[in-house]
PyMOL Python script that loads the backbone (N, CA, C, O; Angstrom):
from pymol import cmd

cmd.read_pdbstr("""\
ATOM      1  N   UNK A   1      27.144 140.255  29.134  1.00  0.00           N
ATOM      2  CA  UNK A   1      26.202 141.118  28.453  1.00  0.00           C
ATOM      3  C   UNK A   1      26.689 142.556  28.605  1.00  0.00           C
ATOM      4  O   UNK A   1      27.163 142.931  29.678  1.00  0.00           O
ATOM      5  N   UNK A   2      26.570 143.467  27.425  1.00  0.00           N
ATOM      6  CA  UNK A   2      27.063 144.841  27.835  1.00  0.00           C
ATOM      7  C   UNK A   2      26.190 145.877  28.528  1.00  0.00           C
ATOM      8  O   UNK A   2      24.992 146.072  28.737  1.00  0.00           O
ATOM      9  N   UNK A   3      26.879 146.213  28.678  1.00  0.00           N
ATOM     10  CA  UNK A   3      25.913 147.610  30.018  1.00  0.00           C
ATOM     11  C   UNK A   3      24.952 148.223  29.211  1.00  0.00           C
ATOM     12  O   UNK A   3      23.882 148.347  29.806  1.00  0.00           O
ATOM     13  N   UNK A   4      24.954 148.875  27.468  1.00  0.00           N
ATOM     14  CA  UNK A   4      24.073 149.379  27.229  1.00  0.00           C
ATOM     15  C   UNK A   4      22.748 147.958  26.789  1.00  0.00           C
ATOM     16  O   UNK A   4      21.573 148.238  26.552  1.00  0.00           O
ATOM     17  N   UNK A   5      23.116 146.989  26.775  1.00  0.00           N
ATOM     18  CA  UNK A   5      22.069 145.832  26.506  1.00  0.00           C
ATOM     19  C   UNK A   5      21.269 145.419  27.839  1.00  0.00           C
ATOM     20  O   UNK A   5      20.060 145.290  28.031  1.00  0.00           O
ATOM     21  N   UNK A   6      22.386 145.256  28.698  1.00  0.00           N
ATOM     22  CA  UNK A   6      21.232 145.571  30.122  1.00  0.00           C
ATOM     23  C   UNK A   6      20.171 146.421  30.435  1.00  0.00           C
ATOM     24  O   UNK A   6      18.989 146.205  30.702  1.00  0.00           O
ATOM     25  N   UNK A   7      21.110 147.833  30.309  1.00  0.00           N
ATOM     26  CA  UNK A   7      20.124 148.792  30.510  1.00  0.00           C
ATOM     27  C   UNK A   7      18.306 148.542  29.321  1.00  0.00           C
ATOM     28  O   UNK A   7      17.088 148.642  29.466  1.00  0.00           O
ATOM     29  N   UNK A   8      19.183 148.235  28.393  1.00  0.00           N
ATOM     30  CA  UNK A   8      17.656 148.315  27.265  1.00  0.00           C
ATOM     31  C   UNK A   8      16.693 147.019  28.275  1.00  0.00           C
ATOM     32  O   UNK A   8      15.494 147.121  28.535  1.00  0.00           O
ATOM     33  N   UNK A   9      17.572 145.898  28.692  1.00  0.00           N
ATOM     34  CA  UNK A   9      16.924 145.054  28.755  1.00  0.00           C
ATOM     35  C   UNK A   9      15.854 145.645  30.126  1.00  0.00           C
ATOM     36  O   UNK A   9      14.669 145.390  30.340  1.00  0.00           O
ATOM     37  N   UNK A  10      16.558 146.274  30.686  1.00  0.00           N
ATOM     38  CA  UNK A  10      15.634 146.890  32.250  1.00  0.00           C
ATOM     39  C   UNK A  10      14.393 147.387  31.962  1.00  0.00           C
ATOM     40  O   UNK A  10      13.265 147.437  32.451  1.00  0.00           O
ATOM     41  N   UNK A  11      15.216 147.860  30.657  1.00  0.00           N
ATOM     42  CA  UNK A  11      13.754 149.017  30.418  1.00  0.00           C
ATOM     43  C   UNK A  11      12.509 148.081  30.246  1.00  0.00           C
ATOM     44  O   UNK A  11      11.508 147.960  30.952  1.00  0.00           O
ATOM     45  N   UNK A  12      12.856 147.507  29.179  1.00  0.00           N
ATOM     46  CA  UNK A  12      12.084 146.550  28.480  1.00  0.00           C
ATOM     47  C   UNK A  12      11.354 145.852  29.551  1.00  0.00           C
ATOM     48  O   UNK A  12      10.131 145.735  29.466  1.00  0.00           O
ATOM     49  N   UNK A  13      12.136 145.288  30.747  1.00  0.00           N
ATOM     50  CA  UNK A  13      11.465 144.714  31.706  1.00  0.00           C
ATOM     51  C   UNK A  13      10.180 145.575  32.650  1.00  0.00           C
ATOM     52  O   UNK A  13       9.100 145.345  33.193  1.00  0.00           O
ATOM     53  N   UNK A  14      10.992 146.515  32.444  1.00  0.00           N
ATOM     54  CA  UNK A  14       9.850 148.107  33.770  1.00  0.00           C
ATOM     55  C   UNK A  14       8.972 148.114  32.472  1.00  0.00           C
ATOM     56  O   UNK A  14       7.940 148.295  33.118  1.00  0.00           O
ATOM     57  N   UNK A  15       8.589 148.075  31.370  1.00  0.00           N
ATOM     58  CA  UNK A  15       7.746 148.905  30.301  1.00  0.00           C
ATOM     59  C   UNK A  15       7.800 149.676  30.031  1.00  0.00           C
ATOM     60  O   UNK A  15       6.960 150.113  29.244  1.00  0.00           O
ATOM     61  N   UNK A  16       9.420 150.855  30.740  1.00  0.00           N
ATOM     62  CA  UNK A  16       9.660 151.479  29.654  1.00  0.00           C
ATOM     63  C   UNK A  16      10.287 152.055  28.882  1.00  0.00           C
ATOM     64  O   UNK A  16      11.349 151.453  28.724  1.00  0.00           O
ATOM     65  N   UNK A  17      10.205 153.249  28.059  1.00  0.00           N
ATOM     66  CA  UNK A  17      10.999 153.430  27.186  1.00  0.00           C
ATOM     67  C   UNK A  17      12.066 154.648  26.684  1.00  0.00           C
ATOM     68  O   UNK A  17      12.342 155.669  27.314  1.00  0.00           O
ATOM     69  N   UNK A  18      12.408 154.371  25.804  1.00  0.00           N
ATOM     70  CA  UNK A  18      14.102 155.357  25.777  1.00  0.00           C
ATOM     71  C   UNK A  18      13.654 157.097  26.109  1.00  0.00           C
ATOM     72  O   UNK A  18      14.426 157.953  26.540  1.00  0.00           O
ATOM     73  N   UNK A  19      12.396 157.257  25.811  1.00  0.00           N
ATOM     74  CA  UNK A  19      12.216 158.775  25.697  1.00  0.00           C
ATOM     75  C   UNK A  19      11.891 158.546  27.224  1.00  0.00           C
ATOM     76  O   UNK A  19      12.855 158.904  27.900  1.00  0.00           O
ATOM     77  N   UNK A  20      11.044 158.155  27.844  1.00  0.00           N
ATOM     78  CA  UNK A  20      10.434 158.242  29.292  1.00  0.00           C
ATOM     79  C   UNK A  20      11.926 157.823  30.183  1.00  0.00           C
ATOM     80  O   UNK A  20      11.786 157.966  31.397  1.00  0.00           O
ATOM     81  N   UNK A  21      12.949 157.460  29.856  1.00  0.00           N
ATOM     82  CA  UNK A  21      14.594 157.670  30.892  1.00  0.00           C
ATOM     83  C   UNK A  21      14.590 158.798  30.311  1.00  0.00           C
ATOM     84  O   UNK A  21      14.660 159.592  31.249  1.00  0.00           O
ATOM     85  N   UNK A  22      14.548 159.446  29.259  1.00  0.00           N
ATOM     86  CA  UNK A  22      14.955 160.635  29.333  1.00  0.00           C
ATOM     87  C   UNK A  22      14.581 162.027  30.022  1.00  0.00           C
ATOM     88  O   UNK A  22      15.264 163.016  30.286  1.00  0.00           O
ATOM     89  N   UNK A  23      13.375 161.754  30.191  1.00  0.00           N
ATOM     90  CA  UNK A  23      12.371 162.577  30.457  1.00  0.00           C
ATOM     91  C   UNK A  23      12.589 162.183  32.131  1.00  0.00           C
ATOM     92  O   UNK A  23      12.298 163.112  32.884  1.00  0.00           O
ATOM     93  N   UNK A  24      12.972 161.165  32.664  1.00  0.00           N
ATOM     94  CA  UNK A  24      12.877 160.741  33.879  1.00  0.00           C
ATOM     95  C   UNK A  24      15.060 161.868  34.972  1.00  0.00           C
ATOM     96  O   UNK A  24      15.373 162.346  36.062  1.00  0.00           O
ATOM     97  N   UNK A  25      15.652 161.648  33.714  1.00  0.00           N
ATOM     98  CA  UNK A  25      16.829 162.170  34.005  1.00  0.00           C
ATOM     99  C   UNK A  25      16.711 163.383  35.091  1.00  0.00           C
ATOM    100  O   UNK A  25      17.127 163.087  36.211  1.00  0.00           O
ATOM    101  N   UNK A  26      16.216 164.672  34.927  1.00  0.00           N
ATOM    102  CA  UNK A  26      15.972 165.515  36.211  1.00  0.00           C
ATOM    103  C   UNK A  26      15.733 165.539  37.501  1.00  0.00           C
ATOM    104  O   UNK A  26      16.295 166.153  38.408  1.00  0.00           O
ATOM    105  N   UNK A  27      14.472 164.507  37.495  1.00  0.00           N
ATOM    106  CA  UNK A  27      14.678 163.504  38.992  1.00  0.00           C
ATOM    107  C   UNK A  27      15.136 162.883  39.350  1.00  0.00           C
ATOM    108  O   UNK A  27      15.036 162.838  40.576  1.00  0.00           O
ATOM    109  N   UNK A  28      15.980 161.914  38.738  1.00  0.00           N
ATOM    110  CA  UNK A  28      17.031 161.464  38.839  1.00  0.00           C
ATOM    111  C   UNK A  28      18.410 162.185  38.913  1.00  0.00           C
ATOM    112  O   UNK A  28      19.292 161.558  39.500  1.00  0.00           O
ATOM    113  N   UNK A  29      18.581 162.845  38.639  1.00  0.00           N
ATOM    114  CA  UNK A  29      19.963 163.796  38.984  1.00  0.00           C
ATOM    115  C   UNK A  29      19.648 164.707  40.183  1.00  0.00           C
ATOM    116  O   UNK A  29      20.562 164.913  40.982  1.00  0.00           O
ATOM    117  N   UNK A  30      18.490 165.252  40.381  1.00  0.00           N
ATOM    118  CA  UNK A  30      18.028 166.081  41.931  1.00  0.00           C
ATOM    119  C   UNK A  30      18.102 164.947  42.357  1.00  0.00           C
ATOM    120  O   UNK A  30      19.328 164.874  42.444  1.00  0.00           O
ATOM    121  N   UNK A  31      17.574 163.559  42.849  1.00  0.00           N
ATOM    122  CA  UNK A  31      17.937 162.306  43.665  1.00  0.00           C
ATOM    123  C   UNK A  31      19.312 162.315  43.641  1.00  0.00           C
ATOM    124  O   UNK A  31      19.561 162.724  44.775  1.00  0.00           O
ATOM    125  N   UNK A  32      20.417 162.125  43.072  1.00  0.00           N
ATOM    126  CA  UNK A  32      21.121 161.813  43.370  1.00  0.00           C
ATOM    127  C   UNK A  32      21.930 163.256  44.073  1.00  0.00           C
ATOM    128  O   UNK A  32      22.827 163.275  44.916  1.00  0.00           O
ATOM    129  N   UNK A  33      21.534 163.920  43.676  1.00  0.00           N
ATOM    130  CA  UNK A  33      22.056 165.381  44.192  1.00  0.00           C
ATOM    131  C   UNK A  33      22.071 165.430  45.783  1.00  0.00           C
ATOM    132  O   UNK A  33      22.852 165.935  46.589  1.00  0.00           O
ATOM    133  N   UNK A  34      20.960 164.742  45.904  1.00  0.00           N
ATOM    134  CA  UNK A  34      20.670 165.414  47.732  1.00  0.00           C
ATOM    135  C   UNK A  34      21.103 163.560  48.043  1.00  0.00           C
ATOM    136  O   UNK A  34      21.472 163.291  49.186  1.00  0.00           O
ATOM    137  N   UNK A  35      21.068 162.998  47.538  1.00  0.00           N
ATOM    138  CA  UNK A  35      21.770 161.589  48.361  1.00  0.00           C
ATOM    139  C   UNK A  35      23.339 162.196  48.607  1.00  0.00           C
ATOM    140  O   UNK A  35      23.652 162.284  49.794  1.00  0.00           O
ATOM    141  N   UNK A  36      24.108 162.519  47.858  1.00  0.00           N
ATOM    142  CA  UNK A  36      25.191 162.631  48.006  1.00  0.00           C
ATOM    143  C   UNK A  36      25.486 164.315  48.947  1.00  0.00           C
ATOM    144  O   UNK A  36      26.306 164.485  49.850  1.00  0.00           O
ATOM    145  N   UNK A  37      24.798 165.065  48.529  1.00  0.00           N
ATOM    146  CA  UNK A  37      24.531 166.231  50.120  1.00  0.00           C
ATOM    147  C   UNK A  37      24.264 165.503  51.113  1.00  0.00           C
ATOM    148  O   UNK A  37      24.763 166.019  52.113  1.00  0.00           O
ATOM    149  N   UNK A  38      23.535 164.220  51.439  1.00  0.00           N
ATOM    150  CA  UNK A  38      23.440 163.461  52.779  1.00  0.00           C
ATOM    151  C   UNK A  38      24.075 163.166  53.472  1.00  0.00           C
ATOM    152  O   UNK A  38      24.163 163.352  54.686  1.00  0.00           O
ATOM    153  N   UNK A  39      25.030 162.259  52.235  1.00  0.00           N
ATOM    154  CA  UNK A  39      26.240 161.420  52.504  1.00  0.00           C
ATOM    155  C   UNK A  39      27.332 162.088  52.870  1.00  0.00           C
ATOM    156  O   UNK A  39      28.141 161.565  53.635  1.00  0.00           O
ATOM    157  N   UNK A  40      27.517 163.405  52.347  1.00  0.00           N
ATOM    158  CA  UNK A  40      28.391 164.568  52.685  1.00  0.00           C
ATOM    159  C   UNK A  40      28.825 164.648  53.924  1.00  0.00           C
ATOM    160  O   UNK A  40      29.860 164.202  54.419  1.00  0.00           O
ATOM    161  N   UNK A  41      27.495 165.571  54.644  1.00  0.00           N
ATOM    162  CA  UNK A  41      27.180 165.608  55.030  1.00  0.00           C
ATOM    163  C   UNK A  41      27.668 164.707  57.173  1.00  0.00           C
ATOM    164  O   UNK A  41      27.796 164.979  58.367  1.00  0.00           O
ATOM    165  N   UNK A  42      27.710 163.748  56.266  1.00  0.00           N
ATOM    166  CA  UNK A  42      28.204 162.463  57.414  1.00  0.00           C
ATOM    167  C   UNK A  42      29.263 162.350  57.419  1.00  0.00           C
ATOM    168  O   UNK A  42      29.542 161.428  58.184  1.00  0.00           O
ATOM    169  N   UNK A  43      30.655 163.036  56.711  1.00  0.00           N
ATOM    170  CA  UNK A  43      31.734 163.157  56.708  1.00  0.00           C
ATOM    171  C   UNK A  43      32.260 163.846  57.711  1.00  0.00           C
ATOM    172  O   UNK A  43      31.912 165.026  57.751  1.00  0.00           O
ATOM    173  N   UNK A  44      33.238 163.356  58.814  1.00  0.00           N
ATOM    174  CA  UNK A  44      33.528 164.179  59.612  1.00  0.00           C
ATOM    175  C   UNK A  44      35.226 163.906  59.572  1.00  0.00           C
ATOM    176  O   UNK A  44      35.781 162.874  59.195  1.00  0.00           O
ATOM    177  N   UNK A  45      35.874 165.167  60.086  1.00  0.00           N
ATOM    178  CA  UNK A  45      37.185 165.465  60.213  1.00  0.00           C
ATOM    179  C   UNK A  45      38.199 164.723  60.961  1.00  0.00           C
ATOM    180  O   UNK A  45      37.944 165.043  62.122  1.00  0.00           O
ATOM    181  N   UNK A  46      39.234 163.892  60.995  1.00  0.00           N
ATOM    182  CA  UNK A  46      39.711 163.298  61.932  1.00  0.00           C
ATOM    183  C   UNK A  46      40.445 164.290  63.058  1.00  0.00           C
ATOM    184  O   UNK A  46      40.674 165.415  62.613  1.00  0.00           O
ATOM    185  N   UNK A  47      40.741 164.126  64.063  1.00  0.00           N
ATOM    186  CA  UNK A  47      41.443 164.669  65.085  1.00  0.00           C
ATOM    187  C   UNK A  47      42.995 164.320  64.725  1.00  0.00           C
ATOM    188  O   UNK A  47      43.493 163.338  64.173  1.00  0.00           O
ATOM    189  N   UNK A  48      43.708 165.827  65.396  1.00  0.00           N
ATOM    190  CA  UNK A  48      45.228 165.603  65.233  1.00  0.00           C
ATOM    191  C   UNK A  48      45.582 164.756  65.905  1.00  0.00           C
ATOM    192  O   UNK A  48      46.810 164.709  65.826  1.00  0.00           O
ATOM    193  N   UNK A  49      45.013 163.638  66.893  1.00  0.00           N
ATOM    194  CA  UNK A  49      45.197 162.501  67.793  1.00  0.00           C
ATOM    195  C   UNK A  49      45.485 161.603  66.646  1.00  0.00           C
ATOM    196  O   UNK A  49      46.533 161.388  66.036  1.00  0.00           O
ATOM    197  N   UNK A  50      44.203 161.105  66.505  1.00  0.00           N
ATOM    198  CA  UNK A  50      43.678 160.137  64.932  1.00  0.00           C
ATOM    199  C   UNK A  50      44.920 160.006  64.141  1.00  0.00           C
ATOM    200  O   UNK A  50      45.761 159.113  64.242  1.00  0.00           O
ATOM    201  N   UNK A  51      44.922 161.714  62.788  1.00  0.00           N
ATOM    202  CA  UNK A  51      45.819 161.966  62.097  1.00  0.00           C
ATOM    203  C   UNK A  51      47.889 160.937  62.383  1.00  0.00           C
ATOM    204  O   UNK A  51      48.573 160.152  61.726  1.00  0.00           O
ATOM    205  N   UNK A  52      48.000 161.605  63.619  1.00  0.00           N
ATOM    206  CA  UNK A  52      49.434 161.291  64.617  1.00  0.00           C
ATOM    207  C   UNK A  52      49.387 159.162  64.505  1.00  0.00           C
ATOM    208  O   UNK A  52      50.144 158.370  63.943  1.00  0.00           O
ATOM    209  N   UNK A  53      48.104 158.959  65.356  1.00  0.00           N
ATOM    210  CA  UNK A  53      48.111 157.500  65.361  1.00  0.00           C
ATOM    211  C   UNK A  53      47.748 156.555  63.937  1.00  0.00           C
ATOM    212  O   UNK A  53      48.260 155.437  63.879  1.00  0.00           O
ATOM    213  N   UNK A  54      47.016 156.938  62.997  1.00  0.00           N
ATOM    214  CA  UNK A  54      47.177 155.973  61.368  1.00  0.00           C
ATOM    215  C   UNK A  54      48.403 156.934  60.946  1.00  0.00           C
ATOM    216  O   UNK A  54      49.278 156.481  61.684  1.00  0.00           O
ATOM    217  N   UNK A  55      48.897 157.779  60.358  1.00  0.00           N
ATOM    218  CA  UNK A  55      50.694 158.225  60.371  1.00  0.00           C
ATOM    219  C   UNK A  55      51.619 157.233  60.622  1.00  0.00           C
ATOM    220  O   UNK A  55      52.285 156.604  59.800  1.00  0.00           O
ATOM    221  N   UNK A  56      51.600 157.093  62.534  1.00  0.00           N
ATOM    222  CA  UNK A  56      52.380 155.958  63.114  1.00  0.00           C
ATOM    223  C   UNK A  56      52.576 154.381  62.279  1.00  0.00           C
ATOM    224  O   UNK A  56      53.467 153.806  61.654  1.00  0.00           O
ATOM    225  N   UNK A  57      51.227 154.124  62.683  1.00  0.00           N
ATOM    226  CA  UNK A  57      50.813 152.916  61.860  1.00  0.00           C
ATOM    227  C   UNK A  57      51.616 153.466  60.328  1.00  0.00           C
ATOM    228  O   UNK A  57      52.835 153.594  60.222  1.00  0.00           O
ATOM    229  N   UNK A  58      51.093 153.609  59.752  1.00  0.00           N
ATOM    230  CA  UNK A  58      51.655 153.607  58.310  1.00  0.00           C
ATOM    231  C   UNK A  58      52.980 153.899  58.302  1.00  0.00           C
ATOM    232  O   UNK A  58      53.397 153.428  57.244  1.00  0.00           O
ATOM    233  N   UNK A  59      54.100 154.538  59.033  1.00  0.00           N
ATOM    234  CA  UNK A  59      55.394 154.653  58.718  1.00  0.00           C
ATOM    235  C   UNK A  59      55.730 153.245  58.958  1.00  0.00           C
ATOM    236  O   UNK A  59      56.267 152.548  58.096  1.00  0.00           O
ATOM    237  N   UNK A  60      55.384 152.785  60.241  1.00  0.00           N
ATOM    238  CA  UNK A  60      56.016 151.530  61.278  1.00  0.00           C
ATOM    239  C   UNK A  60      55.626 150.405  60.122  1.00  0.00           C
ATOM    240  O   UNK A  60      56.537 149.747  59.620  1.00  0.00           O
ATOM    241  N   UNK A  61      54.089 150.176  59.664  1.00  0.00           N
ATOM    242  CA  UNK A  61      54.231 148.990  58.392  1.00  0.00           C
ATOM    243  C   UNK A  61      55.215 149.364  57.345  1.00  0.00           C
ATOM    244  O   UNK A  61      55.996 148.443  57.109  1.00  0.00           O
ATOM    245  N   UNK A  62      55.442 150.603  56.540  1.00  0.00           N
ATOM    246  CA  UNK A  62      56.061 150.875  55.474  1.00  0.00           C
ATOM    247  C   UNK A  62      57.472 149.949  55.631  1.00  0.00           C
ATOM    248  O   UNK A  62      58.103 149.232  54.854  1.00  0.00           O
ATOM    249  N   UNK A  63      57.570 150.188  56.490  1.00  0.00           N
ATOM    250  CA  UNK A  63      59.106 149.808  57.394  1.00  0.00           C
ATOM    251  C   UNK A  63      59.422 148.754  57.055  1.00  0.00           C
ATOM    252  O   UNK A  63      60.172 148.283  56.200  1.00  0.00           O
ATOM    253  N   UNK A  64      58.559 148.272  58.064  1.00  0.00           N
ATOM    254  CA  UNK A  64      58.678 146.697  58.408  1.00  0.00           C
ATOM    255  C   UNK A  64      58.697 145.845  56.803  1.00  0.00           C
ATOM    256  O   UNK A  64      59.495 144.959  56.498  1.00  0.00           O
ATOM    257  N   UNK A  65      57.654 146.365  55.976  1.00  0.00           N
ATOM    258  CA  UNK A  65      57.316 145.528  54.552  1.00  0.00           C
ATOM    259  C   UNK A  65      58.933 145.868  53.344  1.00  0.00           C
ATOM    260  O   UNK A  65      59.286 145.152  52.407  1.00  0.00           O
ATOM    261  N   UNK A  66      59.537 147.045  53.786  1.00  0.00           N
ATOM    262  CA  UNK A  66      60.623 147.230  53.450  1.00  0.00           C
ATOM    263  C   UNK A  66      61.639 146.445  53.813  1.00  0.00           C
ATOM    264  O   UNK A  66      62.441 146.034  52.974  1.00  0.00           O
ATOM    265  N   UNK A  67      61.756 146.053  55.474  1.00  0.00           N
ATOM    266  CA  UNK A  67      62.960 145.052  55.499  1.00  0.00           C
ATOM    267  C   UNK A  67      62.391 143.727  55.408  1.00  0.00           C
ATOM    268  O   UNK A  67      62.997 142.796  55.938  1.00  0.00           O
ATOM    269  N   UNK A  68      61.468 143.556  54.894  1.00  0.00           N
ATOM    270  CA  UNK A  68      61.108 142.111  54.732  1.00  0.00           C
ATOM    271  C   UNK A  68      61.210 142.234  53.230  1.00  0.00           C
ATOM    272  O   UNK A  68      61.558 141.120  52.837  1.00  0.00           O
ATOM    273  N   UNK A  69      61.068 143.090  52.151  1.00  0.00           N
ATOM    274  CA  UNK A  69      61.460 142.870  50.751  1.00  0.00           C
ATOM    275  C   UNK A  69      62.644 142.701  50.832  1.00  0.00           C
ATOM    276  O   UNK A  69      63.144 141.760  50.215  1.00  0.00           O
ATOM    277  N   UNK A  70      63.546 143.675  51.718  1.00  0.00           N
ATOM    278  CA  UNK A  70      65.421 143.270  51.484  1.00  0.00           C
ATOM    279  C   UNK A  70      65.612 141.984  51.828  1.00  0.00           C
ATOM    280  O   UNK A  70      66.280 141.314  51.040  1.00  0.00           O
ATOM    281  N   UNK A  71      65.279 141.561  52.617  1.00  0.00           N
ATOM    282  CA  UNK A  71      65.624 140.339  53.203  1.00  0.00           C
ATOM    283  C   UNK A  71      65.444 138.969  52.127  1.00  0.00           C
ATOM    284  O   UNK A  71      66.224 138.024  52.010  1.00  0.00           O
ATOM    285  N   UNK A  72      63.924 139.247  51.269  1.00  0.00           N
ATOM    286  CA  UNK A  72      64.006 138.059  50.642  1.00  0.00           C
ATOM    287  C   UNK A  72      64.445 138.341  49.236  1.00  0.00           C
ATOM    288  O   UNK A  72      64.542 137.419  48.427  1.00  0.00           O
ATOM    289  N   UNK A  73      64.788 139.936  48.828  1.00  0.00           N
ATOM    290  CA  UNK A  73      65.646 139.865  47.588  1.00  0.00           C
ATOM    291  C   UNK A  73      67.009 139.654  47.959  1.00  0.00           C
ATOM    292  O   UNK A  73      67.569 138.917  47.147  1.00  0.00           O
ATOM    293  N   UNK A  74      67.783 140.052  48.941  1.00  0.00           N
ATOM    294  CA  UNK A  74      69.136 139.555  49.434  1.00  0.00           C
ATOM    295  C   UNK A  74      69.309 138.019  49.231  1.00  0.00           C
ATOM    296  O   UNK A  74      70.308 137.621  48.632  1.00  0.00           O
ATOM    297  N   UNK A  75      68.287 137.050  49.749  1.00  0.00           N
ATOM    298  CA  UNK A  75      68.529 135.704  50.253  1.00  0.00           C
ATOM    299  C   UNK A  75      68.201 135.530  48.257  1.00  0.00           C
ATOM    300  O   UNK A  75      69.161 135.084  47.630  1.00  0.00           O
ATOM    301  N   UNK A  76      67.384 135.754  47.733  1.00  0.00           N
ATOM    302  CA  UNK A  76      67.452 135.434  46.449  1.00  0.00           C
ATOM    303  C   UNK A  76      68.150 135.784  45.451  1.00  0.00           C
ATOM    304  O   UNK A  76      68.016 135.145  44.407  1.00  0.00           O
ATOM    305  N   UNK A  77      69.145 136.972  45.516  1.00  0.00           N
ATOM    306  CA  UNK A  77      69.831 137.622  44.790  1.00  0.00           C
ATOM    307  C   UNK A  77      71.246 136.561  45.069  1.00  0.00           C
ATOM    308  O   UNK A  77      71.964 136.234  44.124  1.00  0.00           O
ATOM    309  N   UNK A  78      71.478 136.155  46.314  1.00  0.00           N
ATOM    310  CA  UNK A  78      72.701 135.588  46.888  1.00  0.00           C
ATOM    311  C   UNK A  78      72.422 134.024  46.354  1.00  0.00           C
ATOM    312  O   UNK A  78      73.284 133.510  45.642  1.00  0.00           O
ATOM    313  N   UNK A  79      71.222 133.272  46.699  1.00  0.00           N
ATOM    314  CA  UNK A  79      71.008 131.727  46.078  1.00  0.00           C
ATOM    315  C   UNK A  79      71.207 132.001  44.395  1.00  0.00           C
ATOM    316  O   UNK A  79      71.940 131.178  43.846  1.00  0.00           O
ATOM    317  N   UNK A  80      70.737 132.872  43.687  1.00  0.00           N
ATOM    318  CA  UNK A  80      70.752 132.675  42.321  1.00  0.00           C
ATOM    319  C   UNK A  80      72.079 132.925  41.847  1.00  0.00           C
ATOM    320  O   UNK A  80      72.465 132.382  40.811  1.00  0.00           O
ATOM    321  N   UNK A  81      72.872 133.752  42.553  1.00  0.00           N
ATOM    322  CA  UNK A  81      74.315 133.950  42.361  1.00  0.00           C
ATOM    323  C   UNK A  81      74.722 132.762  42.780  1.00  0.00           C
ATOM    324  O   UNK A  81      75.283 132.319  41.777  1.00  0.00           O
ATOM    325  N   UNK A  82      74.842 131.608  43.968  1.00  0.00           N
ATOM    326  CA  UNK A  82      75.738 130.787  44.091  1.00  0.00           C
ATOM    327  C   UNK A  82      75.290 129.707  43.397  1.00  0.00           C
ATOM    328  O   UNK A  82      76.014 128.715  43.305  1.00  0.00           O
ATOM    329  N   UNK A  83      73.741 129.751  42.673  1.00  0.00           N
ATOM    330  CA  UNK A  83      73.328 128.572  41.924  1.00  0.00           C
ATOM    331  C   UNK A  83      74.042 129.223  40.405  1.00  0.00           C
ATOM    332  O   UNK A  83      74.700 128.378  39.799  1.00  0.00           O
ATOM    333  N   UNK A  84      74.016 129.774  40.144  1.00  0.00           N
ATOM    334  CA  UNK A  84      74.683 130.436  38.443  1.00  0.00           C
ATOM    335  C   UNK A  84      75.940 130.050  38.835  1.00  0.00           C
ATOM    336  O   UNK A  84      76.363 129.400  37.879  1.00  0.00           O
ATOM    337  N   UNK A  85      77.148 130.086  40.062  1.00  0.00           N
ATOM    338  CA  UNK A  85      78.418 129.677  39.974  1.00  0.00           C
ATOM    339  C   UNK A  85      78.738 128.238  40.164  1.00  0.00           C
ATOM    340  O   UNK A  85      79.894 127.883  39.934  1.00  0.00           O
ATOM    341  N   UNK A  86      77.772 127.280  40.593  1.00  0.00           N
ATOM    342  CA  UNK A  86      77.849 126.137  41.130  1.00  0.00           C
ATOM    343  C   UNK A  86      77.643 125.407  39.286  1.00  0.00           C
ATOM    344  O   UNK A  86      78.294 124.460  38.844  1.00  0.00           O
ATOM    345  N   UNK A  87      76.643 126.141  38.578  1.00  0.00           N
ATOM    346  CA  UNK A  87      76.832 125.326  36.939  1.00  0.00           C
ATOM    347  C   UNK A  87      77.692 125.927  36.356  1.00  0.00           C
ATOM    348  O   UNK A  87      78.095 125.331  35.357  1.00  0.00           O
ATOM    349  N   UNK A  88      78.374 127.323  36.651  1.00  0.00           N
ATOM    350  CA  UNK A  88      79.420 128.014  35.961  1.00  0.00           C
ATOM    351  C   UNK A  88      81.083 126.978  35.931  1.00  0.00           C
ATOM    352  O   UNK A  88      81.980 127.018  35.089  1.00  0.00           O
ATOM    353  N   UNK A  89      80.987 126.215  37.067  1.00  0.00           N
ATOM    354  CA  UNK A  89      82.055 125.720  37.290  1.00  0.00           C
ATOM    355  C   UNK A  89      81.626 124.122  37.160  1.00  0.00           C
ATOM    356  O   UNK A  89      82.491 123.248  37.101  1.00  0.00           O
ATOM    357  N   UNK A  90      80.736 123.936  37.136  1.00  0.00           N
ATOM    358  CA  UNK A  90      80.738 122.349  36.432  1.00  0.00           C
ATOM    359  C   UNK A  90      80.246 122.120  35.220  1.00  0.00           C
ATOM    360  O   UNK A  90      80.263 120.982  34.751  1.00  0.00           O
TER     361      UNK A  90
END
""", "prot")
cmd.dss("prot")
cmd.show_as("cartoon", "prot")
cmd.util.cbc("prot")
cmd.orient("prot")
């Protein structure tokens, strides 16, 4: 179902109607205004500790997921080469 057919259908369900969302929009945008000043709000800064230790983490996986792609494009780059010469020659 599409989003604007839902929405009608909500309305339809609450009783009501296209002018009264409209008219409702101001309180609804001050609501969402100060939810998200709340939520803000609760955001706090990591420490250069923090920062240093997910860094770590993230170089050390980058790494690791790097020599594990070489490894299995090597082993597949090398089987598809000796399987292409094994029908090349028979």
């Amino acid at each position: 179902m599409a989003v604007e057919t839902k929405k009608m259908a909500n309305l339809a369900a609450m009783g009501g109607n296209f002018g009264d969302q409209i008219k409702s929009w101001p309180e609804r945008i001050r609501t969402f205004y100060n939810d998200v000043r709340t939520e803000v709000r609760k955001v706090t800064t990591p420490t250069w500790k923090e920062v240093r230790a997910t860094t770590t983490v993230v170089v050390i996986t980058v790494f690791i997921f790097a020599v594990y792609f070489w490894v299995i494009d090597y082993f597949i780059l090398h089987g598809m080469t000796a399987l292409f010469d094994y029908f090349r020659n028979h």
